[in-house]
N, CA, C and O of each residue as an XYZ file, in Angstrom:
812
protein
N      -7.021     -1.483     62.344
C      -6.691     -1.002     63.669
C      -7.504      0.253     63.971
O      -7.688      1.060     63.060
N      -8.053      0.493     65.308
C      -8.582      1.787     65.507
C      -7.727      2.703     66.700
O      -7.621      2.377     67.883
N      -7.285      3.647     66.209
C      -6.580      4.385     67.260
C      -7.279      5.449     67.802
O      -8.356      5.663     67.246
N      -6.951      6.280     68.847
C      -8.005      6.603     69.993
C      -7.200      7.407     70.996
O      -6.319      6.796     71.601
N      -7.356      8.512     71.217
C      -6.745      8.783     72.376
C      -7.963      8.851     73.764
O      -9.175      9.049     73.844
N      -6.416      8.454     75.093
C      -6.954      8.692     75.896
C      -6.506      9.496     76.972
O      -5.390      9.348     77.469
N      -7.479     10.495     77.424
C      -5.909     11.027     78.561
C      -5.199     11.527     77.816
O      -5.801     11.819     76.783
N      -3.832     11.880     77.801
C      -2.578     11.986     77.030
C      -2.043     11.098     76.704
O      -0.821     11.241     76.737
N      -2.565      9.678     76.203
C      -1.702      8.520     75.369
C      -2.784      8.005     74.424
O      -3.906      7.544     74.632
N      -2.096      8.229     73.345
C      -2.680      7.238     72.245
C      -3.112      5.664     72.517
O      -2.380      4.811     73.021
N      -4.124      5.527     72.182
C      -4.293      3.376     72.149
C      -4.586      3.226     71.019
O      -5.053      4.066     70.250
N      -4.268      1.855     70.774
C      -4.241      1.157     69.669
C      -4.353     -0.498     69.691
O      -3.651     -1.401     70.147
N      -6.099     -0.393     68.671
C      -6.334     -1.951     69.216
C      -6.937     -2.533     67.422
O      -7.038     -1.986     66.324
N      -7.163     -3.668     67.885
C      -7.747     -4.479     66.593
C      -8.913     -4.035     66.457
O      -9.330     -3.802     67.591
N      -9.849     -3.730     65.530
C     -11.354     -3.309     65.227
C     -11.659     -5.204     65.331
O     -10.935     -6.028     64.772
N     -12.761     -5.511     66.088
C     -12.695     -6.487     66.806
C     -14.041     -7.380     65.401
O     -13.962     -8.495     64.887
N     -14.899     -6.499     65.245
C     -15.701     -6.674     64.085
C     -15.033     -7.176     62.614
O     -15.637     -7.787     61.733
N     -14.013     -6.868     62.601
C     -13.534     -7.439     60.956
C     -12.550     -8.563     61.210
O     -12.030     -9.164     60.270
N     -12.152     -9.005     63.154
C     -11.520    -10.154     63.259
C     -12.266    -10.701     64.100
O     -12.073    -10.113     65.164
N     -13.018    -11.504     64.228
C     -13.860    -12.368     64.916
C     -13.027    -13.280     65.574
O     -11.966    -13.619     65.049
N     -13.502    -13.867     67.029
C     -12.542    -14.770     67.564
C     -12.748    -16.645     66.854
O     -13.881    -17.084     66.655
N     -12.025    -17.138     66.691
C     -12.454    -18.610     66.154
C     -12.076    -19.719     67.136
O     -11.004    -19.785     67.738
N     -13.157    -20.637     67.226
C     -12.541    -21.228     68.620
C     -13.149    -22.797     67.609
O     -13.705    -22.793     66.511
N     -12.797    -23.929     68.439
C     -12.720    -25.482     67.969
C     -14.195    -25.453     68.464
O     -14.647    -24.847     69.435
N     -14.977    -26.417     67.384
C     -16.154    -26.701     67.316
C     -15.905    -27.798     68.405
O     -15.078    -28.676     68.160
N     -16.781    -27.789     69.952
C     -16.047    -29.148     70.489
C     -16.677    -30.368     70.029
O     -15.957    -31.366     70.062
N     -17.892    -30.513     69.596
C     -18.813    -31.734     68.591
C     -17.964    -32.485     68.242
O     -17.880    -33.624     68.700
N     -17.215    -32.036     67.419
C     -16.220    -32.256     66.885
C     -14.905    -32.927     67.238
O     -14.488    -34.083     67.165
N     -14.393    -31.726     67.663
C     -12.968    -32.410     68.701
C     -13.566    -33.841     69.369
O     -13.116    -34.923     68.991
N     -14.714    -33.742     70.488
C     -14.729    -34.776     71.208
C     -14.828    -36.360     70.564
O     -14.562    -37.448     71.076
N     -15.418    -35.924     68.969
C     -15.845    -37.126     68.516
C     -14.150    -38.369     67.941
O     -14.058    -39.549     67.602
N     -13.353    -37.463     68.081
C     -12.114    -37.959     68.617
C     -12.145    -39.081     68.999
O     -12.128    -40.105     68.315
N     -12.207    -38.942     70.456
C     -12.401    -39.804     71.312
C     -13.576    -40.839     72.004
O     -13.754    -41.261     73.147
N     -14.247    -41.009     70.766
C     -15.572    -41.205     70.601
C     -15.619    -42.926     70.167
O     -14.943    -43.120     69.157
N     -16.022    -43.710     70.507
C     -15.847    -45.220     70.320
C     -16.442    -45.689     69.095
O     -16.049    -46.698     68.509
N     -17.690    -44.723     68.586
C     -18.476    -45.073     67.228
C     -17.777    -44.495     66.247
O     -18.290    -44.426     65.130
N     -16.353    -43.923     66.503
C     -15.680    -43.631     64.954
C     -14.700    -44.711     64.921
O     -14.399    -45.564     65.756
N     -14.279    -44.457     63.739
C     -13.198    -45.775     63.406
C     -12.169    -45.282     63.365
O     -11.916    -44.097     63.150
N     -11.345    -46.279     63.601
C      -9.860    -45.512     64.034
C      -9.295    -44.616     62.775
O      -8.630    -43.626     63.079
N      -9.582    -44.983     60.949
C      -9.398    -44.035     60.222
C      -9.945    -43.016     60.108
O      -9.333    -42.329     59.291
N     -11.259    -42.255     60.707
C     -12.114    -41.576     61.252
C     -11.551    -40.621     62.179
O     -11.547    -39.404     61.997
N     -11.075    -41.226     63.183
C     -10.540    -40.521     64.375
C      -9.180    -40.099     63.570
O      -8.840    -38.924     63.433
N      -8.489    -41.152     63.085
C      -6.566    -40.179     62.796
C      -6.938    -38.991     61.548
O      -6.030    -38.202     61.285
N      -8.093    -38.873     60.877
C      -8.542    -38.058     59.838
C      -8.904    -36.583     60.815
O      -8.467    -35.432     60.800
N      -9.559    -37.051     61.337
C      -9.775    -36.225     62.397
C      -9.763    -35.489     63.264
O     -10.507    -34.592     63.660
N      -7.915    -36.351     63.875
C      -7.068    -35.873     64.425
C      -6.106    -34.473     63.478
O      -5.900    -33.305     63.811
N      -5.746    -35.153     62.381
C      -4.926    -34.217     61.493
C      -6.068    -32.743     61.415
O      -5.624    -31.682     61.852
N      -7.600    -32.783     60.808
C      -7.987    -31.607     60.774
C      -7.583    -30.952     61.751
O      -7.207    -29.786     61.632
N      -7.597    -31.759     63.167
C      -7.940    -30.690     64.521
C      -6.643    -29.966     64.523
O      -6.505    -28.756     64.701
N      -5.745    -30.803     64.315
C      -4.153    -30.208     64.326
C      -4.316    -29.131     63.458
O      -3.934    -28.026     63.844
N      -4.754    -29.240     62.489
C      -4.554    -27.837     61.108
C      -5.432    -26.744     61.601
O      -4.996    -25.618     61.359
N      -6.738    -26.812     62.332
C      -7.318    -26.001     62.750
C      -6.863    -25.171     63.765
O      -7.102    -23.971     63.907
N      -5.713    -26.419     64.951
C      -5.180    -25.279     65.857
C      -4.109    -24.563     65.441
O      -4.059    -23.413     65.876
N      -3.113    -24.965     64.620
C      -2.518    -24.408     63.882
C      -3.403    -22.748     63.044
O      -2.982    -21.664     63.447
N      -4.197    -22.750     62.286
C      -4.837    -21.537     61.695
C      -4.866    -20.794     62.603
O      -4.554    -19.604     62.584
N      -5.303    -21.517     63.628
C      -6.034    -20.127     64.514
C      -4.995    -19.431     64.973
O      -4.892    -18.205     64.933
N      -3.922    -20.479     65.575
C      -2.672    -19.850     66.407
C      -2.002    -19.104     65.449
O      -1.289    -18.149     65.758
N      -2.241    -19.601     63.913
C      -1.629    -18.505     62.535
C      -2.125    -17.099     62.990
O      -1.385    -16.120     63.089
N      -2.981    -17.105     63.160
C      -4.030    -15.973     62.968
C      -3.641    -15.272     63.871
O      -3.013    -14.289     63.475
N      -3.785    -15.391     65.258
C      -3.501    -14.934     66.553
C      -2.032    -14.340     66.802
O      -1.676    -13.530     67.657
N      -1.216    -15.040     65.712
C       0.220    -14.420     66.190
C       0.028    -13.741     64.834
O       0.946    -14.308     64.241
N      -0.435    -13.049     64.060
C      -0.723    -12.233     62.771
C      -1.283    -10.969     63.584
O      -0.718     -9.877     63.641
N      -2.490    -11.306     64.200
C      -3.270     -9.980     64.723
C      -1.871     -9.630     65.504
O      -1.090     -8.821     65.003
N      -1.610    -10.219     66.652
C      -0.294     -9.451     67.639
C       0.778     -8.932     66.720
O       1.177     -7.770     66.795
N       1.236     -9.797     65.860
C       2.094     -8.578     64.827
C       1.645     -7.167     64.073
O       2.386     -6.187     63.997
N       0.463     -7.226     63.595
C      -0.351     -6.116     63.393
C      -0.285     -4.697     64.728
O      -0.239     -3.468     64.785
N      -0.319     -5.926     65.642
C      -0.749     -4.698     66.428
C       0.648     -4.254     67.197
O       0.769     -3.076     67.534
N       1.495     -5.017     67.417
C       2.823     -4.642     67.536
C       3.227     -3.215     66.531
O       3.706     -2.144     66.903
N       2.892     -3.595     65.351
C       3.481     -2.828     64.248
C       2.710     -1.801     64.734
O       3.373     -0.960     65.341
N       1.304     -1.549     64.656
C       0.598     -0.524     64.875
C       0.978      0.158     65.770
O       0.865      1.369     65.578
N       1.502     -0.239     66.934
C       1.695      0.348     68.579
C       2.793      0.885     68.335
O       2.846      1.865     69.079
N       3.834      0.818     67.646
C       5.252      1.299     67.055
C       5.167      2.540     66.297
O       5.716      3.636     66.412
N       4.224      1.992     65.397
C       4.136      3.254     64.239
C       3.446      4.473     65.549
O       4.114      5.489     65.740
N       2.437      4.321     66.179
C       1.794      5.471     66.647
C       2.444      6.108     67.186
O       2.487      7.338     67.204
N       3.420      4.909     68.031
C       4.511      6.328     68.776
C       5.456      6.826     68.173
O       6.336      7.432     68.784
N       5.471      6.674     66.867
C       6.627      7.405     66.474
C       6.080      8.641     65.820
O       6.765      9.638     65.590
N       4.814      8.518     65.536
C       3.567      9.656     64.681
C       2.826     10.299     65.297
O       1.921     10.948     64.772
N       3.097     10.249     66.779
C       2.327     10.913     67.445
C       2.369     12.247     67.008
O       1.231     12.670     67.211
N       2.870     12.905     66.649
C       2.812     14.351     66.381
C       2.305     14.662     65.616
O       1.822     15.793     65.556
N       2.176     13.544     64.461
C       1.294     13.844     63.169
C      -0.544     13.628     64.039
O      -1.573     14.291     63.911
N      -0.281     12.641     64.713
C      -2.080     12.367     65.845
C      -2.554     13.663     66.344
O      -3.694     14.130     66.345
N      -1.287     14.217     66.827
C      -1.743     15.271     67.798
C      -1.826     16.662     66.356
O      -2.940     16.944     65.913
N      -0.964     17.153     65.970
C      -0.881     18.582     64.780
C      -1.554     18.457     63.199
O      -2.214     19.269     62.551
N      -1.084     17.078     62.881
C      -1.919     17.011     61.191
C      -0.496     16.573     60.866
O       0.509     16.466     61.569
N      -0.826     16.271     59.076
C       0.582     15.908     58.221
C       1.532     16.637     58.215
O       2.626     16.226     57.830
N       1.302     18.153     58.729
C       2.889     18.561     58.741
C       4.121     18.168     59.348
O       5.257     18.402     58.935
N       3.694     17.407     60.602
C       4.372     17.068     61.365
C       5.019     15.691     61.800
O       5.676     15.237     62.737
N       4.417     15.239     60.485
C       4.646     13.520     60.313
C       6.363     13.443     59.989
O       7.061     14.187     59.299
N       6.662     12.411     60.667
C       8.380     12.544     61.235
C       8.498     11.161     59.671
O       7.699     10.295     59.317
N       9.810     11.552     59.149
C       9.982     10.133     57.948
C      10.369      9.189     58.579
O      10.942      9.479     59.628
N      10.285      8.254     58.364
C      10.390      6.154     58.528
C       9.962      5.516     57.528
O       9.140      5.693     56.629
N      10.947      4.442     57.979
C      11.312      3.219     57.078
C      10.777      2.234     57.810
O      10.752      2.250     59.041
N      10.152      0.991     56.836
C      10.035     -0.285     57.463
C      10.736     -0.891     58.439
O      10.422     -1.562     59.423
N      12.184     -0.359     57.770
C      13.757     -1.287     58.934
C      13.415     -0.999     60.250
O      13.220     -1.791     61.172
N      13.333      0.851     60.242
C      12.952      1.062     61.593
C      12.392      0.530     62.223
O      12.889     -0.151     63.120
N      11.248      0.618     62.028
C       9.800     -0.684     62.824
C      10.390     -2.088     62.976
O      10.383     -2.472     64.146
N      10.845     -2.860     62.183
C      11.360     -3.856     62.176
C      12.278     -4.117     62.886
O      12.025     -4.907     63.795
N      13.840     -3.527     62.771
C      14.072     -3.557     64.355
C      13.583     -3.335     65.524
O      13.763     -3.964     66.567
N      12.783     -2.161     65.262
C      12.240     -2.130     66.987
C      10.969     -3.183     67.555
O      10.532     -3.115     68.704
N      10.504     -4.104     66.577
C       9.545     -5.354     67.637
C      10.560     -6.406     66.730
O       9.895     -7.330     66.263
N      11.457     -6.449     66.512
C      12.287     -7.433     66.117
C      11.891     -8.778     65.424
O      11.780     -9.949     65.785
N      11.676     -7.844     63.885
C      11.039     -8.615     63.207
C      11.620     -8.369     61.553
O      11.960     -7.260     61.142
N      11.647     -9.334     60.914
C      12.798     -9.102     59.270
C      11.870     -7.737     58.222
O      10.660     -7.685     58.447
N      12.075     -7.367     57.835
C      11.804     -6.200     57.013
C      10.358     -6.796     56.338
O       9.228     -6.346     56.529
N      10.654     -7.658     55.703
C       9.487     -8.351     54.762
C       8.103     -8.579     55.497
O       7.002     -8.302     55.021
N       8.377     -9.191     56.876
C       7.241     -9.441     57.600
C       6.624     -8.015     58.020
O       5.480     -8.186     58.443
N       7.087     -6.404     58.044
C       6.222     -5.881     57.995
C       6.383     -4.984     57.306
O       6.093     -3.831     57.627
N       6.921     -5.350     56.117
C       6.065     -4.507     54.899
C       4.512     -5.613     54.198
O       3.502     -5.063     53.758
N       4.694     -7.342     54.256
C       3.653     -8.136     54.539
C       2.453     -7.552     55.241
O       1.600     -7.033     54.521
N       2.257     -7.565     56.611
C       1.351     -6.543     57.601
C       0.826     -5.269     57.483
O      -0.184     -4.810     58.016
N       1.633     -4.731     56.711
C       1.064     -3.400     56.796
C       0.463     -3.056     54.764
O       0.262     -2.077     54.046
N       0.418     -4.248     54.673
C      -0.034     -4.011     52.899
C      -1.774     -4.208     53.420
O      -2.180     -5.163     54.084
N      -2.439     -3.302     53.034
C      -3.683     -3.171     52.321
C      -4.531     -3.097     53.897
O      -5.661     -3.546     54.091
N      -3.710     -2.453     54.863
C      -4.202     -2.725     56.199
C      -4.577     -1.067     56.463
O      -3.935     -0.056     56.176
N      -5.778     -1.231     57.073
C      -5.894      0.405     57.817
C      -5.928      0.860     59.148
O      -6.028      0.051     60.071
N      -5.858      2.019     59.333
C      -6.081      3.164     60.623
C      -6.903      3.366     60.574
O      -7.311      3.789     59.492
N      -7.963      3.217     61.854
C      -9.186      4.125     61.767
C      -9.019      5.387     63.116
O      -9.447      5.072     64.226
N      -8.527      6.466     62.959
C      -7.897      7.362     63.864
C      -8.955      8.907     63.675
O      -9.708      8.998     62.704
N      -8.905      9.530     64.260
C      -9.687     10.698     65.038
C      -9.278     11.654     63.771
O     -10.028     12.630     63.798
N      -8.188     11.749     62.460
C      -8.064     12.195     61.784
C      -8.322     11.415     60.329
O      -7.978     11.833     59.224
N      -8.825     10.518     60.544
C      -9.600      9.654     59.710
C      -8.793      8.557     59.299
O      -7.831      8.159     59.957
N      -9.168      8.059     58.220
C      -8.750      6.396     58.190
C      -7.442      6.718     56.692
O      -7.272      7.346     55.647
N      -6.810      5.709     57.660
C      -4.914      6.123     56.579
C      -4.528      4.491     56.448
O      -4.780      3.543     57.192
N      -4.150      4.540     55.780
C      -3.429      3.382     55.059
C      -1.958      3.071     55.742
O      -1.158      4.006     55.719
N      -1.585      1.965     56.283
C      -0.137      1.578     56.872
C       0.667      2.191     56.124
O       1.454      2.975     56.655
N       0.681      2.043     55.018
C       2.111      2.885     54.447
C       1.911      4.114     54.267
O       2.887      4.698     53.797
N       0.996      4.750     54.466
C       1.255      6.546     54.551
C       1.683      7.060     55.664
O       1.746      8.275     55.851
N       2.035      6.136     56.558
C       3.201      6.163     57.616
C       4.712      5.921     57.360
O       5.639      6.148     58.137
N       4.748      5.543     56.428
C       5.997      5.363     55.869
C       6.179      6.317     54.763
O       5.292      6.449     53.919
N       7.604      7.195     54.702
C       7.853      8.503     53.831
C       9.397      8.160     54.142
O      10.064      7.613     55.020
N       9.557      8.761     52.990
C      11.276      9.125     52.767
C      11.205     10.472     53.259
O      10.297     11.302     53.233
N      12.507     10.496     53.765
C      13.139     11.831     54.109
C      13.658     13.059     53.143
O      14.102     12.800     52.024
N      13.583     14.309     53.598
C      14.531     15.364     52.971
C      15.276     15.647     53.673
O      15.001     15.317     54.827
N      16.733     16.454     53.460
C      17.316     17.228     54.609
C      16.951     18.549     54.634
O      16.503     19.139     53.651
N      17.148     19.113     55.872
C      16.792     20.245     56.556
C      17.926     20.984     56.832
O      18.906     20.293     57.109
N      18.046     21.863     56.839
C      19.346     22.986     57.529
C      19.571     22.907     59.269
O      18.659     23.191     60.045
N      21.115     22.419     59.773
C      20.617     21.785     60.379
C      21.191     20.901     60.780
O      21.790     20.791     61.850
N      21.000     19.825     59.543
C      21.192     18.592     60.177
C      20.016     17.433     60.397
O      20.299     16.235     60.373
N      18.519     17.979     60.637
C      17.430     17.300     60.972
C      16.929     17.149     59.430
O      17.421     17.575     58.385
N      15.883     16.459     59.663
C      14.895     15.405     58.147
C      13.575     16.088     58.498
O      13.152     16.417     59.606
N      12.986     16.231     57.199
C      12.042     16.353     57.089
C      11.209     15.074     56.307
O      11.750     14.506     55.359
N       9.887     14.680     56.769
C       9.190     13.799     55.532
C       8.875     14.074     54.297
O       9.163     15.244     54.045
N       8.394     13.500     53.379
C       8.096     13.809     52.591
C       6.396     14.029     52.415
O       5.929     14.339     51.320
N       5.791     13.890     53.266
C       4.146     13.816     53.663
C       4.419     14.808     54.517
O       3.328     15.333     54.736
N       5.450     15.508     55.277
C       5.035     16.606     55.602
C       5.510     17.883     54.877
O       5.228     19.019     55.259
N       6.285     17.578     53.756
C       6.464     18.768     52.798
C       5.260     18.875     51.599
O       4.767     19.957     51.281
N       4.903     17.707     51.044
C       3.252     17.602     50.601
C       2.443     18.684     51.346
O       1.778     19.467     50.668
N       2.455     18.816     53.099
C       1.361     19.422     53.213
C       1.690     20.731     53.351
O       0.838     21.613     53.251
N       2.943     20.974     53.592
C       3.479     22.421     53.645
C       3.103     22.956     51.784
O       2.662     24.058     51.458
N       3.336     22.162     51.132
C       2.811     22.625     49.698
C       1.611     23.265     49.361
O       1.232     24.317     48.845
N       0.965     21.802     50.050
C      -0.420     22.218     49.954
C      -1.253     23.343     50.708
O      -2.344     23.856     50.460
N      -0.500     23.495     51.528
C      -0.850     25.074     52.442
C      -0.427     26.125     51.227
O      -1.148     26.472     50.291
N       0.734     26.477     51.457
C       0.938     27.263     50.301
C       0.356     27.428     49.255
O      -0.207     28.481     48.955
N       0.405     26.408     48.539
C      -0.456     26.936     46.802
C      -2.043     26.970     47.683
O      -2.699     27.991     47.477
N      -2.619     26.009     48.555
C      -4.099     26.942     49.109
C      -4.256     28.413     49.505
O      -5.276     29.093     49.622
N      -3.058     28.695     49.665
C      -3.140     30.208     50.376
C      -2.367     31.462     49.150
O      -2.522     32.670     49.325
N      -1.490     30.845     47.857
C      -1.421     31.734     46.695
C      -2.585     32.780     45.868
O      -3.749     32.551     45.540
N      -2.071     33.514     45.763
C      -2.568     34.266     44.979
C      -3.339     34.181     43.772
O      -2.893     34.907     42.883
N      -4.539     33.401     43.413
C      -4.995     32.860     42.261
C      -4.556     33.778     40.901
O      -4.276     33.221     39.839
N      -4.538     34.832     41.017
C      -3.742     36.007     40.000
C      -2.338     35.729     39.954
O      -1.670     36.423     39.188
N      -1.860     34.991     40.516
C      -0.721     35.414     40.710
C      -0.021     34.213     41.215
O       0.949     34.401     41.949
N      -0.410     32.890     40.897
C      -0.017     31.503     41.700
C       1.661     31.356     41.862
O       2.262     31.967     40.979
N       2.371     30.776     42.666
C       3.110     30.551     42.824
C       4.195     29.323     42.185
O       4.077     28.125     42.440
N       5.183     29.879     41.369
C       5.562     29.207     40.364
C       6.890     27.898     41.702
O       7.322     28.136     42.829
N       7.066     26.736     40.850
C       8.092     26.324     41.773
C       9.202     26.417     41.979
O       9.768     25.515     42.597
N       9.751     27.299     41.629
C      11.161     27.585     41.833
C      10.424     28.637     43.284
O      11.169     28.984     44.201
N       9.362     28.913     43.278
C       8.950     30.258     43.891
C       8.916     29.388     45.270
O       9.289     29.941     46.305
N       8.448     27.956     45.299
C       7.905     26.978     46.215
C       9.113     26.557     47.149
O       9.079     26.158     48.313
N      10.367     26.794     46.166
C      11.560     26.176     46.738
C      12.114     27.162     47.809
O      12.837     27.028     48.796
N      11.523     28.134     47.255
C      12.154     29.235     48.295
C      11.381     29.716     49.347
O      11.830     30.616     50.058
N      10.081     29.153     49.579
C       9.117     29.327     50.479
C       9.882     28.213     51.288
O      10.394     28.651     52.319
N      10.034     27.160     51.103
C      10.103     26.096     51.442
C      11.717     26.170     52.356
O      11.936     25.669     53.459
N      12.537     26.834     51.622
C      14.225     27.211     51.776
C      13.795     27.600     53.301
O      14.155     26.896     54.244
N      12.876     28.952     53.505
C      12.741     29.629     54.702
C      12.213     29.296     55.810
O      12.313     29.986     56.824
N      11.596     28.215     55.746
C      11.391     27.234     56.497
C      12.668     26.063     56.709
O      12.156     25.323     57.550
N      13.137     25.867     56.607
C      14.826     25.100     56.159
C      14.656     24.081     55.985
O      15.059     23.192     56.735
N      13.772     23.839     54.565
C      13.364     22.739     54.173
C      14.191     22.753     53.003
O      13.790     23.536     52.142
N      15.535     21.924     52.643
C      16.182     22.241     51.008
C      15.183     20.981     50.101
O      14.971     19.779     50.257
N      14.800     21.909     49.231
C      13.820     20.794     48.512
C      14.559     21.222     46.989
O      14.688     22.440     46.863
N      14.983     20.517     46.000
C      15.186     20.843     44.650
C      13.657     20.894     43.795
O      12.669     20.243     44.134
N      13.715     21.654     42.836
C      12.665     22.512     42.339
C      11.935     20.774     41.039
O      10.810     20.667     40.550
N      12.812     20.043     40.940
C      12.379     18.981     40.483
C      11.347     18.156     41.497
O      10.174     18.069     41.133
N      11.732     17.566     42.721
C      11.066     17.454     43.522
C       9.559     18.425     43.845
O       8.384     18.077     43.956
N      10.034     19.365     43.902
C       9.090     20.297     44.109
C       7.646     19.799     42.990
O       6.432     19.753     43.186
N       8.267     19.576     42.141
C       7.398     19.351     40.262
C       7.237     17.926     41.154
O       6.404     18.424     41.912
N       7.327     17.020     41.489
C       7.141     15.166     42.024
C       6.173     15.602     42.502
O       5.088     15.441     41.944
N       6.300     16.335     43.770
C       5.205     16.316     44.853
C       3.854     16.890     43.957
O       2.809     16.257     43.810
N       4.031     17.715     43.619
C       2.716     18.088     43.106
C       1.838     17.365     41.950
O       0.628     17.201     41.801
N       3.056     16.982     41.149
C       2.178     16.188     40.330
C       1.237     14.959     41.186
O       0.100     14.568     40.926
N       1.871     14.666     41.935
C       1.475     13.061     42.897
C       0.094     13.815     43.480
O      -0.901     13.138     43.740
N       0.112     15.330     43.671
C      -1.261     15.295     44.531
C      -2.063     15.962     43.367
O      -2.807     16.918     43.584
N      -1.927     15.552     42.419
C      -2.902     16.386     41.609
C      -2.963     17.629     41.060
O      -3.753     17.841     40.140
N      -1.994     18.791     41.635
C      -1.832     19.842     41.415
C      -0.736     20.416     40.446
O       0.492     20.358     40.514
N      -1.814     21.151     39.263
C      -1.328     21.721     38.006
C      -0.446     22.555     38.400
O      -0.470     23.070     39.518
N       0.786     22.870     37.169
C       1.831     24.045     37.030
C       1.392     25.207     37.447
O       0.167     25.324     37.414
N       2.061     26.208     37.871
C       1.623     27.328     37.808
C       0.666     28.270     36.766
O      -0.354     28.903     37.040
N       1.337     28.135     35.538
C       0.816     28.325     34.670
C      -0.722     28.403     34.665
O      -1.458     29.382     34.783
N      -0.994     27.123     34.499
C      -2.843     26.274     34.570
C      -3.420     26.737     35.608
O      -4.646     26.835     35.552
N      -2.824     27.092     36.667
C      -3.528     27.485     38.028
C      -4.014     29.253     38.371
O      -4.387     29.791     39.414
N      -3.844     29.684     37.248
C      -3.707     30.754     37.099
C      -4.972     31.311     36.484
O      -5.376     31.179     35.329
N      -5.729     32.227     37.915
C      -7.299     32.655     37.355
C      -7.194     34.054     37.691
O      -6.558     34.592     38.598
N      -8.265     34.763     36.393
C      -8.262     35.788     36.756
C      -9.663     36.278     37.154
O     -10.695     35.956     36.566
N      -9.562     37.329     38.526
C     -11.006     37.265     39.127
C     -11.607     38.970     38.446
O     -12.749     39.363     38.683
């Protein structure tokens, strides 16, 4: 999918290059109805054409689910389109799934191994999808947008002096993000980033 703003609304379409349109060879079809085939010829014939319109119409109601899904997800991420990952709101498949009214499976199916090509570069369907934290409050936070609140932070620590995670939890507290200091240790390991300890240079 390539997303795009225009104006003040996001679009969202098929990259038209990696789905080509497929249409019935008519050579073919017509020879159907063609007097120099033989009638086992023609009913052989008949069945391909059937399986062929079948694929295509497979295909065609695949791309519109894609792009259903896609058109769903954007509006619910717009904020992450418009600010960056901090602001990426958490969702679940169900969500999406009820809202173009479709069973859970069919788009976690769709959105496996499928991409974004967006103005903040190219993301993977499920890095739209995050579990939640709670917030003080009452409201959720994602979990892709406490990743990047992390990652701000330890970018902006004190290399003398790095910021241990219990230290993270409480950066994080003041923002009214309740994150447990275990979590805190998840996220970072997942992005690569060593203990305090290890991170610790002296200039």
């Amino acid at each position: 999918m390539i997303v795009s703003k225009s104006g003040d609304q996001w679009a969202v379409r098929l990259n038209s290059s990696l789905a080509p349109r497929l249409r019935i060879n008519s050579t073919y079809s017509n020879m159907i109805g063609s007097d120099k085939s033989s009638r086992e010829d023609r009913s052989c014939m008949r069945t391909h054409l059937q399986e062929a319109r079948w694929f295509i119409k497979s295909l065609e109601n695949r791309n519109d689910t894609i792009l259903k899904v896609a058109r769903s997800v954007v509006a619910r991420q717009q904020a992450f389109f418009e600010k960056g990952p901090k602001y990426m709101k958490p969702l679940i498949l169900r969500t999406i799934a009820d809202e173009v009214g479709m069973h859970e499976s069919t788009i976690s199916r769709v959105t496996t191994n499928k991409y974004m090509d967006t103005p903040n570069g190219i993301f993977e369907f499920k890095y739209f999808f995050s579990s939640h934290v709670a917030m003080d409050g009452g409201a959720e936070c994602s979990s892709t947008a406490i990743k990047a609140f992390l990652r701000e932070l330890i970018d902006k620590e004190d290399p003398a002096k790095p910021l241990s995670d219990s230290k993270l939890v409480e950066l994080l507290k003041q923002r009214d993000i309740i994150v447990a200091r275990r979590t805190i240790a998840k996220y970072r390991e997942m992005m690569g980033i060593l203990p305090s300890g290890k991170r610790k240079r002296i200039i």
